[in-house]
N, CA, C and O atoms as a GROMACS GRO file, in nm:
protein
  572
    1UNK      N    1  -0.897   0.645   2.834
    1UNK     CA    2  -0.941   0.623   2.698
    1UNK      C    3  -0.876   0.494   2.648
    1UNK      O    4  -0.754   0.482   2.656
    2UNK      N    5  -0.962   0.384   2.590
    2UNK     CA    6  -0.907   0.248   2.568
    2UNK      C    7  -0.833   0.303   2.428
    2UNK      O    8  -0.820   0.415   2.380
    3UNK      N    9  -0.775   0.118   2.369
    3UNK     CA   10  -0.731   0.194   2.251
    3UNK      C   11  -0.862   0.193   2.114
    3UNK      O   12  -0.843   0.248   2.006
    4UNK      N   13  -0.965   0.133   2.144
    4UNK     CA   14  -1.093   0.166   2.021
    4UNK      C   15  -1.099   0.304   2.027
    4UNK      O   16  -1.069   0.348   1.916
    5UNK      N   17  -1.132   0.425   2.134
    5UNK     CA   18  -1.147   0.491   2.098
    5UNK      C   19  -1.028   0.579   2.059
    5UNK      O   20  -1.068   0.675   1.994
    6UNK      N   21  -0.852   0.580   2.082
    6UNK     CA   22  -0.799   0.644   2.022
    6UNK      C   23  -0.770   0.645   1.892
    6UNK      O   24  -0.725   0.741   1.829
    7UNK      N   25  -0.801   0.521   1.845
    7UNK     CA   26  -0.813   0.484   1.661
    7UNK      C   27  -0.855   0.456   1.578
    7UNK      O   28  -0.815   0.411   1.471
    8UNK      N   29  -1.033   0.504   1.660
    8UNK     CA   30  -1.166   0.492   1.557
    8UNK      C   31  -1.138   0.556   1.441
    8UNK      O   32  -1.118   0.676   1.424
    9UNK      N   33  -1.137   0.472   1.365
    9UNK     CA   34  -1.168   0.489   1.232
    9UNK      C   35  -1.312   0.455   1.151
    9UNK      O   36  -1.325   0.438   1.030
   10UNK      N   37  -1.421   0.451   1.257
   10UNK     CA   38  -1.502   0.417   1.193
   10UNK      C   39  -1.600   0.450   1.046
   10UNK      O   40  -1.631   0.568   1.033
   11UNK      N   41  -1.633   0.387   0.976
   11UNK     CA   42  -1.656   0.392   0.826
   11UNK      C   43  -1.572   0.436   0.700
   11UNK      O   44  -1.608   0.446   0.583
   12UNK      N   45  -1.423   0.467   0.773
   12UNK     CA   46  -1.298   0.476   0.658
   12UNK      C   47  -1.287   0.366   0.612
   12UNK      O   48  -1.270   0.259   0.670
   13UNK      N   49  -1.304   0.408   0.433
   13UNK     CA   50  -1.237   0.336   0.370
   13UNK      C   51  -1.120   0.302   0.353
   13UNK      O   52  -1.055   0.388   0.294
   14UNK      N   53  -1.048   0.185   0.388
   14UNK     CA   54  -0.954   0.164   0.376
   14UNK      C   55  -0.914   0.052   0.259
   14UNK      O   56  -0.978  -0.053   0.252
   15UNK      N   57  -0.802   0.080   0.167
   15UNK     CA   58  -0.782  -0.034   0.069
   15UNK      C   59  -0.625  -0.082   0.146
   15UNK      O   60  -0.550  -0.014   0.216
   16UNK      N   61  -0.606  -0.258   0.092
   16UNK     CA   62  -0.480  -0.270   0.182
   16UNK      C   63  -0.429  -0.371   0.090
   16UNK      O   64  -0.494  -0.470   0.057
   17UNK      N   65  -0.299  -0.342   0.046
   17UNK     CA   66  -0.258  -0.439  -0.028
   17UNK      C   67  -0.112  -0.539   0.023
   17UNK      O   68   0.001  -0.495   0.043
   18UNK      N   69  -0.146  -0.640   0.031
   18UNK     CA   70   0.027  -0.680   0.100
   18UNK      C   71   0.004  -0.874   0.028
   18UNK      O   72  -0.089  -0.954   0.039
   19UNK      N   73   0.139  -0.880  -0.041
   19UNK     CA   74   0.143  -1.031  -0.081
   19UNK      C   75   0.143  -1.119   0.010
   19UNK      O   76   0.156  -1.230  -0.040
   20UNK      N   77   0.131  -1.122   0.156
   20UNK     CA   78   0.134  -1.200   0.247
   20UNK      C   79   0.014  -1.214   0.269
   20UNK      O   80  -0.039  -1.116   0.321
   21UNK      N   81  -0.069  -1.321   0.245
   21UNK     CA   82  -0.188  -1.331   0.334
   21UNK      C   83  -0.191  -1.326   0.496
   21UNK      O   84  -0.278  -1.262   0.555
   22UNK      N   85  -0.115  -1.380   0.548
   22UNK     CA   86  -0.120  -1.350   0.690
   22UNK      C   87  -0.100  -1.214   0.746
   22UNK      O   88  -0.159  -1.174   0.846
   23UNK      N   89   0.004  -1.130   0.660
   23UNK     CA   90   0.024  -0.976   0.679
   23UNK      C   91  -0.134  -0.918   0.678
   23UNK      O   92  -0.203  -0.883   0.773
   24UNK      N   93  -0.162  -0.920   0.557
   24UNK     CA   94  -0.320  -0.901   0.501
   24UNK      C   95  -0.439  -0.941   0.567
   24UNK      O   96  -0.534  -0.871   0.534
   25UNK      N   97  -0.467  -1.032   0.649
   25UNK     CA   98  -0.528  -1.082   0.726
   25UNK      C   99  -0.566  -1.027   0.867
   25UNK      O  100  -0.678  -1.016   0.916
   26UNK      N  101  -0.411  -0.988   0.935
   26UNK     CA  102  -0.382  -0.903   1.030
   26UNK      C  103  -0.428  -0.753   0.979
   26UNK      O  104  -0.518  -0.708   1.049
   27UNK      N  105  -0.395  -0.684   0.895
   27UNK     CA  106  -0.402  -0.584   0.914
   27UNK      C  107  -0.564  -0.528   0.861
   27UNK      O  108  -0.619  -0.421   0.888
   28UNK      N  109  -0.626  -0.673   0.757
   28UNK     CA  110  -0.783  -0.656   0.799
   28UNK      C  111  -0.813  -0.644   0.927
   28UNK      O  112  -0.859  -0.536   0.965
   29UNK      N  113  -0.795  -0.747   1.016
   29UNK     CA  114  -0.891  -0.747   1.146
   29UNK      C  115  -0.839  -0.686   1.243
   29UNK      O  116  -0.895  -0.700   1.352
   30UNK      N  117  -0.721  -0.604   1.234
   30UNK     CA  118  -0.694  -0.485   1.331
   30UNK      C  119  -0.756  -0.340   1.303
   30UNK      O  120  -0.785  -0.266   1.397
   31UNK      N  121  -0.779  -0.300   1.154
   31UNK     CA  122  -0.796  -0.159   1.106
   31UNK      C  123  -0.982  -0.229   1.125
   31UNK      O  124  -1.066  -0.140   1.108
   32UNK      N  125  -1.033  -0.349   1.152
   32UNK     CA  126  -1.162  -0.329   1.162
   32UNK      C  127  -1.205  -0.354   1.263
   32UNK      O  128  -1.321  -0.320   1.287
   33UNK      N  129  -1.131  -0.419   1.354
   33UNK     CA  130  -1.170  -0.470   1.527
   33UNK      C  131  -1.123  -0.339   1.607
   33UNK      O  132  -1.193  -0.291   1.696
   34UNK      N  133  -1.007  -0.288   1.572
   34UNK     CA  134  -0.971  -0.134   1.664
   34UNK      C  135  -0.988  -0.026   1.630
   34UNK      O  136  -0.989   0.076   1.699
   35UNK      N  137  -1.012  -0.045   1.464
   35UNK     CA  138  -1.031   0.073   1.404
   35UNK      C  139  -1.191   0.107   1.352
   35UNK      O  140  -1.249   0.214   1.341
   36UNK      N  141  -1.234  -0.030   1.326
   36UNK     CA  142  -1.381   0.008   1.309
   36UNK      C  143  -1.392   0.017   1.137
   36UNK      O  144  -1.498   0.002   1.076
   37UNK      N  145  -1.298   0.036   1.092
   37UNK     CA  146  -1.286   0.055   0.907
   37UNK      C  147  -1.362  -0.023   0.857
   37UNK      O  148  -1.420  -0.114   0.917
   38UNK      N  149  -1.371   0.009   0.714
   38UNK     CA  150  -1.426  -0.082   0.618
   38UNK      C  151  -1.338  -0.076   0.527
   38UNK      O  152  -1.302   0.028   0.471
   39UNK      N  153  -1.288  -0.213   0.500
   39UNK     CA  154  -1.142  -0.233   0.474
   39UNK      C  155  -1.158  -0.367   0.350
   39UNK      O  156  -1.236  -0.462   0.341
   40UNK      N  157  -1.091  -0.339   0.301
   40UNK     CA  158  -1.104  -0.416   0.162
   40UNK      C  159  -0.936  -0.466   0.122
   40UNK      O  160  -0.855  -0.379   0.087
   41UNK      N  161  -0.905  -0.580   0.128
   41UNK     CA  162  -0.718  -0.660   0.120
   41UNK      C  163  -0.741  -0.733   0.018
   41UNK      O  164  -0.838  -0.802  -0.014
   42UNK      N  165  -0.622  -0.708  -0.040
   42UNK     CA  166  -0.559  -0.762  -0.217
   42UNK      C  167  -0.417  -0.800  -0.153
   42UNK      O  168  -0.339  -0.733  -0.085
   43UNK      N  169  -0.411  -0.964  -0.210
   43UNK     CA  170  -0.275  -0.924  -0.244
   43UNK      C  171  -0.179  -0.935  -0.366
   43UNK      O  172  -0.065  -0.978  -0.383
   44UNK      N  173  -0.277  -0.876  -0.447
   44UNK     CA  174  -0.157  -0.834  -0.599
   44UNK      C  175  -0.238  -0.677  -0.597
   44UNK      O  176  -0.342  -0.626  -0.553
   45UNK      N  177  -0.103  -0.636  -0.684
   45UNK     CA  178  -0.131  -0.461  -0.780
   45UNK      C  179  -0.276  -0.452  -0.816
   45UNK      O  180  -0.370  -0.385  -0.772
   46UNK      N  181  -0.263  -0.550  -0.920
   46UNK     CA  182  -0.362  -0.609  -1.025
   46UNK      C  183  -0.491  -0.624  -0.959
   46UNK      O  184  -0.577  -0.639  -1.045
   47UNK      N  185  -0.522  -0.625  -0.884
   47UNK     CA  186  -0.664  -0.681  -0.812
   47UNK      C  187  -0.710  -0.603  -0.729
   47UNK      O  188  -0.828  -0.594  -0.695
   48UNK      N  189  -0.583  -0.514  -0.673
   48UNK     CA  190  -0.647  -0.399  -0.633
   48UNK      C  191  -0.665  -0.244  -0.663
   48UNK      O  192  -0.725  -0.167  -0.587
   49UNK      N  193  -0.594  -0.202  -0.805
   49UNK     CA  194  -0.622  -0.133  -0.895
   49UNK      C  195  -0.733  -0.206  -0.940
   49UNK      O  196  -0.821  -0.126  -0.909
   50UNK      N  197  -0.785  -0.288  -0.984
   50UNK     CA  198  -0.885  -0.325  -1.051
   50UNK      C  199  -1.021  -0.311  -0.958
   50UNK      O  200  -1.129  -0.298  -1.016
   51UNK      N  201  -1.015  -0.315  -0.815
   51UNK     CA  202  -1.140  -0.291  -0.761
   51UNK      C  203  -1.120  -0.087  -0.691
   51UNK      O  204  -1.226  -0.029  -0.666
   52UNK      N  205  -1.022  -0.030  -0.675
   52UNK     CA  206  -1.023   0.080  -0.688
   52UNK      C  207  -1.087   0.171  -0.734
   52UNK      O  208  -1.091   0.258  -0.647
   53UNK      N  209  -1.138   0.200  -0.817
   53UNK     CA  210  -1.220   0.259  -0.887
   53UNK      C  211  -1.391   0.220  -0.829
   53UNK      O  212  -1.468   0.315  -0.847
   54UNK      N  213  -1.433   0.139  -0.786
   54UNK     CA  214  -1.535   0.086  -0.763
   54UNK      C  215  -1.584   0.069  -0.619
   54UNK      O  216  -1.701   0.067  -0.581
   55UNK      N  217  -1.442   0.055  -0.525
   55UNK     CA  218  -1.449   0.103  -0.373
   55UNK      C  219  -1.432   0.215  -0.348
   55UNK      O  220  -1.509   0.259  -0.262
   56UNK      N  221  -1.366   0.281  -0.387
   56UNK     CA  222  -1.302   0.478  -0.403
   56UNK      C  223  -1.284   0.444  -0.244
   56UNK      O  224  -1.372   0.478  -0.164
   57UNK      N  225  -1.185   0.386  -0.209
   57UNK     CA  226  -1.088   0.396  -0.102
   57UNK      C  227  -1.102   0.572  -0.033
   57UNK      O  228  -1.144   0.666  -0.101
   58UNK      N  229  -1.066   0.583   0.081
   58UNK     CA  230  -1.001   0.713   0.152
   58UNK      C  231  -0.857   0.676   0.206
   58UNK      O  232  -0.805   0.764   0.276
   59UNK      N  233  -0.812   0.604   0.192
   59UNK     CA  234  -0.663   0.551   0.227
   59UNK      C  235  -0.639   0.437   0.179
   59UNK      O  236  -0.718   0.342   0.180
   60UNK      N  237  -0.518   0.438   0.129
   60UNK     CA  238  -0.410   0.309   0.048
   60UNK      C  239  -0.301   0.317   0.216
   60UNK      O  240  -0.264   0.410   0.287
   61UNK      N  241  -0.282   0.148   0.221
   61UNK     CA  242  -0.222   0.124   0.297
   61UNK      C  243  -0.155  -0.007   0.200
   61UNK      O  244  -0.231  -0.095   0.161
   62UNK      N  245  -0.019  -0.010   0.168
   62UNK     CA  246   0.097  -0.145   0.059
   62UNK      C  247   0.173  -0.136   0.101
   62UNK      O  248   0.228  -0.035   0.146
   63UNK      N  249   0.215  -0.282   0.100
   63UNK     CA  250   0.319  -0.353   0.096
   63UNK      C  251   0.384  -0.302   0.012
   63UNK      O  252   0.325  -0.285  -0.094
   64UNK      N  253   0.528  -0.257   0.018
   64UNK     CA  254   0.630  -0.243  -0.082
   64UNK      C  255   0.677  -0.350  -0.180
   64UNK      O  256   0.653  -0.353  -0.300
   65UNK      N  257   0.755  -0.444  -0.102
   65UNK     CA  258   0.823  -0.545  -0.192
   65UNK      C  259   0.692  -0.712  -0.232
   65UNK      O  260   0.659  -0.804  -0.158
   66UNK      N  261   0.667  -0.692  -0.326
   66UNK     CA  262   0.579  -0.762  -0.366
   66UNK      C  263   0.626  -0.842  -0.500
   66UNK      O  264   0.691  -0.784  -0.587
   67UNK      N  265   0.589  -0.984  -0.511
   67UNK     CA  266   0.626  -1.041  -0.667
   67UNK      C  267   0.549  -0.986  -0.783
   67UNK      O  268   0.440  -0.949  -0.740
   68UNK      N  269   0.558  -0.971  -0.872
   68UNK     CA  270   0.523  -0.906  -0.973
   68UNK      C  271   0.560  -0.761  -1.013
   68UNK      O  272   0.644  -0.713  -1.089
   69UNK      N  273   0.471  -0.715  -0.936
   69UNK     CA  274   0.402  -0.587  -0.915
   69UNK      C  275   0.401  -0.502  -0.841
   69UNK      O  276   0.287  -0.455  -0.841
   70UNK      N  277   0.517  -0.408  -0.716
   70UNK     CA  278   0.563  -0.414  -0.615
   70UNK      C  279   0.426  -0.234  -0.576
   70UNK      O  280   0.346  -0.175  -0.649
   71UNK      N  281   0.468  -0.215  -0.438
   71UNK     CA  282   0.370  -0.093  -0.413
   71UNK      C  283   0.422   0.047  -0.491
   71UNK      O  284   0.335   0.132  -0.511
   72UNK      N  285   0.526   0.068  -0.526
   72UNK     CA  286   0.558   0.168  -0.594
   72UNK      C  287   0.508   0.173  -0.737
   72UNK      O  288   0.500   0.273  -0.808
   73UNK      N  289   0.470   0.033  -0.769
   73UNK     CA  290   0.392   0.072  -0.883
   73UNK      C  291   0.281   0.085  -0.838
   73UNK      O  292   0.241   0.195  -0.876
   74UNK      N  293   0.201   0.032  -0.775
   74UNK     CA  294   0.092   0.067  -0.710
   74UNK      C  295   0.040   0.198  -0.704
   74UNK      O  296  -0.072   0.230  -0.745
   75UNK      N  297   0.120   0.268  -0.654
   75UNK     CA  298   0.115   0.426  -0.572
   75UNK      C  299   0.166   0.508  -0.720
   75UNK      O  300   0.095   0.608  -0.713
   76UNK      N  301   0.212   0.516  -0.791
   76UNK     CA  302   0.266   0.568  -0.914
   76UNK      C  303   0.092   0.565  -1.013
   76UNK      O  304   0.029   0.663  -1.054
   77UNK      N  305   0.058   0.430  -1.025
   77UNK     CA  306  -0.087   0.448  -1.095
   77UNK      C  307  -0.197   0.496  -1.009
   77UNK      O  308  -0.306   0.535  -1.049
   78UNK      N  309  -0.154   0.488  -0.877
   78UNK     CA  310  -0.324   0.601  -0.789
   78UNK      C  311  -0.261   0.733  -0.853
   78UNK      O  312  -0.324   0.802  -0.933
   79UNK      N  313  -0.113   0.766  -0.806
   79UNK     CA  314  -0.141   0.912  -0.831
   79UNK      C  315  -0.137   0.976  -0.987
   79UNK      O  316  -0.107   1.090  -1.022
   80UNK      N  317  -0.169   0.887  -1.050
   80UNK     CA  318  -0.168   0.887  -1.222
   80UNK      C  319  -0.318   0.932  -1.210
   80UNK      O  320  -0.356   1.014  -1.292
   81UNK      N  321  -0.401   0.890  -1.120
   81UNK     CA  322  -0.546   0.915  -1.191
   81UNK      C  323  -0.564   1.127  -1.129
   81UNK      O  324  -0.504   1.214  -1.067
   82UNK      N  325  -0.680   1.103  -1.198
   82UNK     CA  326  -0.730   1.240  -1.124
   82UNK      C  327  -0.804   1.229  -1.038
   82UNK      O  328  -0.889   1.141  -1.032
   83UNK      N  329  -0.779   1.344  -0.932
   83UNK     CA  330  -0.780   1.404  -0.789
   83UNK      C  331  -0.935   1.314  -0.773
   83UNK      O  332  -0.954   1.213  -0.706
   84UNK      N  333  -1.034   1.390  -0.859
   84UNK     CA  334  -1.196   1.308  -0.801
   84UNK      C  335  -1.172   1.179  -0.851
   84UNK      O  336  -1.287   1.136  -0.854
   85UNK      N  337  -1.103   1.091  -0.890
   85UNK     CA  338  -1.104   0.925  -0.915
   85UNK      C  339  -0.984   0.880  -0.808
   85UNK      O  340  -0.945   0.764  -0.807
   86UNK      N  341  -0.937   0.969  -0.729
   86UNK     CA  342  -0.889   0.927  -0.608
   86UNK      C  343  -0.712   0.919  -0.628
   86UNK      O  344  -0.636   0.837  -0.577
   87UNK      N  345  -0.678   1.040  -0.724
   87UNK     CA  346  -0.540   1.070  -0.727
   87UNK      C  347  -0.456   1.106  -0.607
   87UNK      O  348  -0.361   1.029  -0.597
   88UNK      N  349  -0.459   1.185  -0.526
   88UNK     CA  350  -0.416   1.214  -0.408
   88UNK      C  351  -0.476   1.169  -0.254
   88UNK      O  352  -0.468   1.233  -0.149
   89UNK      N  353  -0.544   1.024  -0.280
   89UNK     CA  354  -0.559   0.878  -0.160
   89UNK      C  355  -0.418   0.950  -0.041
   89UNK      O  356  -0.304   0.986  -0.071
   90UNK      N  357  -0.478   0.948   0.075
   90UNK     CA  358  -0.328   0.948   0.147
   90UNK      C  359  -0.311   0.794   0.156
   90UNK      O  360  -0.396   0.705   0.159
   91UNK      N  361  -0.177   0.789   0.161
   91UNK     CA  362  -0.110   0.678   0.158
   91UNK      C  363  -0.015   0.626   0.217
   91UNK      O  364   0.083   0.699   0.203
   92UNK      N  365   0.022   0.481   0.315
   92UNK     CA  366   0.071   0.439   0.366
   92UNK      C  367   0.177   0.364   0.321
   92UNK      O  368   0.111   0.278   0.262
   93UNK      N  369   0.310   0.326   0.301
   93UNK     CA  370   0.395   0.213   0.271
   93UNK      C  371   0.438   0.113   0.382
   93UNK      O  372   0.441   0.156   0.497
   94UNK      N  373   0.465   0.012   0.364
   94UNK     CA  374   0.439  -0.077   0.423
   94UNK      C  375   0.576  -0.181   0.404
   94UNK      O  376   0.558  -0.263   0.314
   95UNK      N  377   0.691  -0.189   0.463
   95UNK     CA  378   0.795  -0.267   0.421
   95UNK      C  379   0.895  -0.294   0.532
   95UNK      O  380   0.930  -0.208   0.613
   96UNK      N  381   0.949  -0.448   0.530
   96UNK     CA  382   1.069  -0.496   0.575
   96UNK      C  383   1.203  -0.428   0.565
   96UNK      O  384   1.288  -0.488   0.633
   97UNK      N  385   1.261  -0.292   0.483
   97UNK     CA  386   1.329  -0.265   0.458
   97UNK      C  387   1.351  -0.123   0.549
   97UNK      O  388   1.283  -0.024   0.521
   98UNK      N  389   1.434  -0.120   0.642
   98UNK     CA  390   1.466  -0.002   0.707
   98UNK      C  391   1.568   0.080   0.700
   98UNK      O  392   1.621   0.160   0.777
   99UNK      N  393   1.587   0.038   0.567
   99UNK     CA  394   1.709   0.204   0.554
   99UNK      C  395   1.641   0.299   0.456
   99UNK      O  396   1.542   0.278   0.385
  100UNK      N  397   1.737   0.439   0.472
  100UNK     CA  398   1.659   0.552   0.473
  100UNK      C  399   1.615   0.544   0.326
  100UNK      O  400   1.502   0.574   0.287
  101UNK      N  401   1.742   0.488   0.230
  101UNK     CA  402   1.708   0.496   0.093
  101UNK      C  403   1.556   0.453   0.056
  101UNK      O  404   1.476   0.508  -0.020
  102UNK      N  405   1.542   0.330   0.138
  102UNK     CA  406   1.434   0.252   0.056
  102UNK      C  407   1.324   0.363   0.107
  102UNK      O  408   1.260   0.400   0.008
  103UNK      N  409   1.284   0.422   0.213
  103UNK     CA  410   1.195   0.536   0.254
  103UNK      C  411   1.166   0.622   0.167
  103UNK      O  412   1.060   0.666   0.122
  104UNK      N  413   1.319   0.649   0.139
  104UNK     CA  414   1.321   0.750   0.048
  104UNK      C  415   1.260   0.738  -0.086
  104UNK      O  416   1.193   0.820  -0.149
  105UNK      N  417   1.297   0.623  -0.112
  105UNK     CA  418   1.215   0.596  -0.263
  105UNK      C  419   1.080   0.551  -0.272
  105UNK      O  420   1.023   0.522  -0.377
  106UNK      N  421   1.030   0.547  -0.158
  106UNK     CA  422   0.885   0.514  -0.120
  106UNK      C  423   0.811   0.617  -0.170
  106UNK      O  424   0.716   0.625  -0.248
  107UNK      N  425   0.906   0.729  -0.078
  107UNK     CA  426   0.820   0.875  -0.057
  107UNK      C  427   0.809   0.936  -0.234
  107UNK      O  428   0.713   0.979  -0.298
  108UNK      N  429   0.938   0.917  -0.268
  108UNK     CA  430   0.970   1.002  -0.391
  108UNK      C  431   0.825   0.945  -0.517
  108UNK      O  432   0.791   1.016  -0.611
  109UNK      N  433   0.777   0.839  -0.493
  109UNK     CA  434   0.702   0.726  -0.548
  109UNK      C  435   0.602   0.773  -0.512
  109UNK      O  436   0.517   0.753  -0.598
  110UNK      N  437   0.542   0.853  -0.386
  110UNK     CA  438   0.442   0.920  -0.395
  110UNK      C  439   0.349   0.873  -0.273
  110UNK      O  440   0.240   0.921  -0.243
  111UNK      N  441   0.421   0.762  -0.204
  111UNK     CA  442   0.375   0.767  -0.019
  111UNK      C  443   0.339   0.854   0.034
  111UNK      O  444   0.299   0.888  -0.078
  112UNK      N  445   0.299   0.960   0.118
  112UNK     CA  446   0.304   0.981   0.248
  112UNK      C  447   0.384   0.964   0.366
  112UNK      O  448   0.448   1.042   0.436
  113UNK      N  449   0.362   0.827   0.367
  113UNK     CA  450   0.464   0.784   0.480
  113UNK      C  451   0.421   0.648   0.496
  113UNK      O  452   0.317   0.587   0.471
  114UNK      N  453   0.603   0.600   0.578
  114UNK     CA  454   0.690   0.491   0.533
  114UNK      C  455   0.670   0.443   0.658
  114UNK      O  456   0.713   0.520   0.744
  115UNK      N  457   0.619   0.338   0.702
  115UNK     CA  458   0.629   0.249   0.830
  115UNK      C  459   0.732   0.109   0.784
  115UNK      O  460   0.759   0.067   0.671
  116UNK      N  461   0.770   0.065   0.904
  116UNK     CA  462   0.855  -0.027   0.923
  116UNK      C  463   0.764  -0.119   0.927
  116UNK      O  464   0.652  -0.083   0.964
  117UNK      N  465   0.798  -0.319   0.874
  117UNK     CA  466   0.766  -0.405   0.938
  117UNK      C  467   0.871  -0.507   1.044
  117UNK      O  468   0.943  -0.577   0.973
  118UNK      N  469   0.890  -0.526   1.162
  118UNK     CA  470   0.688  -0.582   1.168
  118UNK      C  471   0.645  -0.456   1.251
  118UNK      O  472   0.697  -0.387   1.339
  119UNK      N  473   0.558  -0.456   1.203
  119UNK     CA  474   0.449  -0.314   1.254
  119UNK      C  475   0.421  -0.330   1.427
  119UNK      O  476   0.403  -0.433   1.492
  120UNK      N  477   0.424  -0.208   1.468
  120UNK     CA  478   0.345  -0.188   1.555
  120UNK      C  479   0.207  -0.109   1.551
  120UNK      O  480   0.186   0.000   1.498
  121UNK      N  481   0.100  -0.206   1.634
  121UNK     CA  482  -0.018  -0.141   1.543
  121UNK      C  483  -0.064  -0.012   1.589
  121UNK      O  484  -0.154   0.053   1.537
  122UNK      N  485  -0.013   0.012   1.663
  122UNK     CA  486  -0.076   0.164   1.772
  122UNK      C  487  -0.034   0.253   1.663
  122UNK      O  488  -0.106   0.322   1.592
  123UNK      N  489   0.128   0.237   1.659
  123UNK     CA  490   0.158   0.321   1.531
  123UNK      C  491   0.116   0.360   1.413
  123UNK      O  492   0.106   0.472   1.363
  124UNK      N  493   0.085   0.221   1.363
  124UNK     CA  494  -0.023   0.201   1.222
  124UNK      C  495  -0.151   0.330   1.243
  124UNK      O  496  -0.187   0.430   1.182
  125UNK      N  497  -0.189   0.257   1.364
  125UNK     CA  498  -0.330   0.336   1.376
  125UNK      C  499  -0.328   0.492   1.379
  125UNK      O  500  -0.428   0.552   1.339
  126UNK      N  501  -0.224   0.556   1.423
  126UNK     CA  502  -0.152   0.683   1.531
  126UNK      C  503  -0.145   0.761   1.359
  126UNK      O  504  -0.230   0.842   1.325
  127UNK      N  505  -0.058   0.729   1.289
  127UNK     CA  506  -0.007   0.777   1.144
  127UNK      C  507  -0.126   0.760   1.068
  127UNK      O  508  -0.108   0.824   0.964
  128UNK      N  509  -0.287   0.682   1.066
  128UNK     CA  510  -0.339   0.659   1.003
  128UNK      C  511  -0.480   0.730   1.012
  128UNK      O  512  -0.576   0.728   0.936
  129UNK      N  513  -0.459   0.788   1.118
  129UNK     CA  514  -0.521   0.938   1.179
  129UNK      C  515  -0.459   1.036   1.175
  129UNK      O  516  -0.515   1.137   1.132
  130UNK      N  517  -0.384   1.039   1.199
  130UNK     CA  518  -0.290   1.200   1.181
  130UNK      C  519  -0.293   1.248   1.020
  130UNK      O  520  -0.284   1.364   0.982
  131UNK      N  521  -0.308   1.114   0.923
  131UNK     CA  522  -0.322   1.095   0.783
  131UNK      C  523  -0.394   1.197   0.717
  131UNK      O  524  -0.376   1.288   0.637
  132UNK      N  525  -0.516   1.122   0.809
  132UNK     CA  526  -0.662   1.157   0.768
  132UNK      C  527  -0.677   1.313   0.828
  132UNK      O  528  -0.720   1.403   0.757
  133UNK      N  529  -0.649   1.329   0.927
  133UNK     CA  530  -0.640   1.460   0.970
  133UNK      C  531  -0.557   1.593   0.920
  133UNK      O  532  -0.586   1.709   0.948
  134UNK      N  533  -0.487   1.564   0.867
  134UNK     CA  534  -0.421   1.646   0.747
  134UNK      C  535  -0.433   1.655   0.630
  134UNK      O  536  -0.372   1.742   0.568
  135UNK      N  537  -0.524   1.557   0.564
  135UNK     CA  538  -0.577   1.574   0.471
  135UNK      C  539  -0.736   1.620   0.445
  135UNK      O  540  -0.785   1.633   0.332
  136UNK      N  541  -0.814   1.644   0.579
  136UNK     CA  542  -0.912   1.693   0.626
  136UNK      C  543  -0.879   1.854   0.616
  136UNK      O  544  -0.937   1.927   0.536
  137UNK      N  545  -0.746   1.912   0.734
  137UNK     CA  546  -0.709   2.025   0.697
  137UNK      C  547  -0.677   2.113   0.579
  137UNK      O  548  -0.698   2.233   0.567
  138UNK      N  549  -0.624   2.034   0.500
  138UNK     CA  550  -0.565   2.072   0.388
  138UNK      C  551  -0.679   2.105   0.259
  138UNK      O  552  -0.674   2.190   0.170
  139UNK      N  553  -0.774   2.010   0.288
  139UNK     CA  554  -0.909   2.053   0.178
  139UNK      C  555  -1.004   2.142   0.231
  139UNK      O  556  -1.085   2.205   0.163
  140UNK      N  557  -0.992   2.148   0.378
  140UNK     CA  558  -1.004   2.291   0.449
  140UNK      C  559  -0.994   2.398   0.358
  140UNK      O  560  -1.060   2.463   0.277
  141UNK      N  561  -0.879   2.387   0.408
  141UNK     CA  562  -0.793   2.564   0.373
  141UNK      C  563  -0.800   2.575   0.223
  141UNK      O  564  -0.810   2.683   0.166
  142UNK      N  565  -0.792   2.433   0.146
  142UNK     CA  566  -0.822   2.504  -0.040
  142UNK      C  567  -0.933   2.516  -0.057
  142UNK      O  568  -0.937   2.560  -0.172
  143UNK      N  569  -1.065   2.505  -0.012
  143UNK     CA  570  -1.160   2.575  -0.016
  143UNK      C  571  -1.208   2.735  -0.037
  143UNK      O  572  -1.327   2.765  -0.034
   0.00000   0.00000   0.00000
C-alpha cells in the first residue's frame, strides 16, 4: 500500500492556518497531492475566521505562534461557535515549541492534538485520520 492510499483524505475539508507562507504552501500541496483534500490556507486569524463560516471546514489544522493573532485564539473562537456552525472542528496545533507546557496549553485552548514542527508528514497525515475517525465514531454512538 503506497502512501496516497494510507492518507486519502479525499474531499476533506481542510482549513490551514500558519503565518509562514512557505509552512502554508507545504502543507497545501501535501494534504492535497497525498491526501487528496480540499484545503483552503490563511495566514492570519482574521482571514480565516472570516472565510470559516462559508467553507464549513471538517478540520482546523494552526500554527500556534503567530503575529497578531496566535492559534489559541483561533481555536478559542471555533469552539465559541455552535456545534452545527462548526464548534467542535477536530483540530490540529501546529508549533515550534516542544515542551509539554506549551502542549499543554494548546490542548487546554481546545486542540485535539499537538504536533511538533518541523513536521513529519506521514505523521500529519496518520493523526489527521485517526482525527477524523474518532470523530466519525463518536457521532456514531450519540446518535
Amino acid at each position: 500500500m503506497g502512501i496516497e492510499e494510507r492518507f486519502a483524505l479525499q474531499g476533506v475539508k481542510i482549513l490551514v492556518v500558519d503565518d509562514d507562507p512557505d509552512s502554508c504552501e507545504l502543507l497545501e500541496m501535501v494534504l492535497q497531492v497525498y491526501g487528496e483534500a480540499d484545503v483552503r490556507a490563511f495566514s492570519c486569524v482574521n482571514d480565516a475566521l472570516a472565510d470559516f463560516s462559508q467553507f464549513q471546514p471538517q478540520v482546523l489544522i494552526s500554527d500556534i505562534a503567530m503575529p497578531h493573532e496566535d492559534g489559541t485564539t483561533l481555536i478559542r473562537a471555533v469552539r465559541s461557535l455552535p456545534v452545527e456552525q462548526g464548534g467542535k472542528i477536530p483540530a490540529i496545533a501546529l508549533s515550534a515549541m516542544a515542551r509539554e507546557e506549551d502542549r499543554q496549553i494548546a490542548l487546554e485552548a481546545g486542540f485535539d492534538r499537538y504536533l511538533v514542527k518541523p513536521m513529519i508528514f506521514e505523521e500529519l497525515l496518520s493523526t489527521l485520520r485517526d482525527l477524523l475517525e474518532e470523530t466519525i465514531e463518536v457521532s456514531r454512538s450519540s446518535v
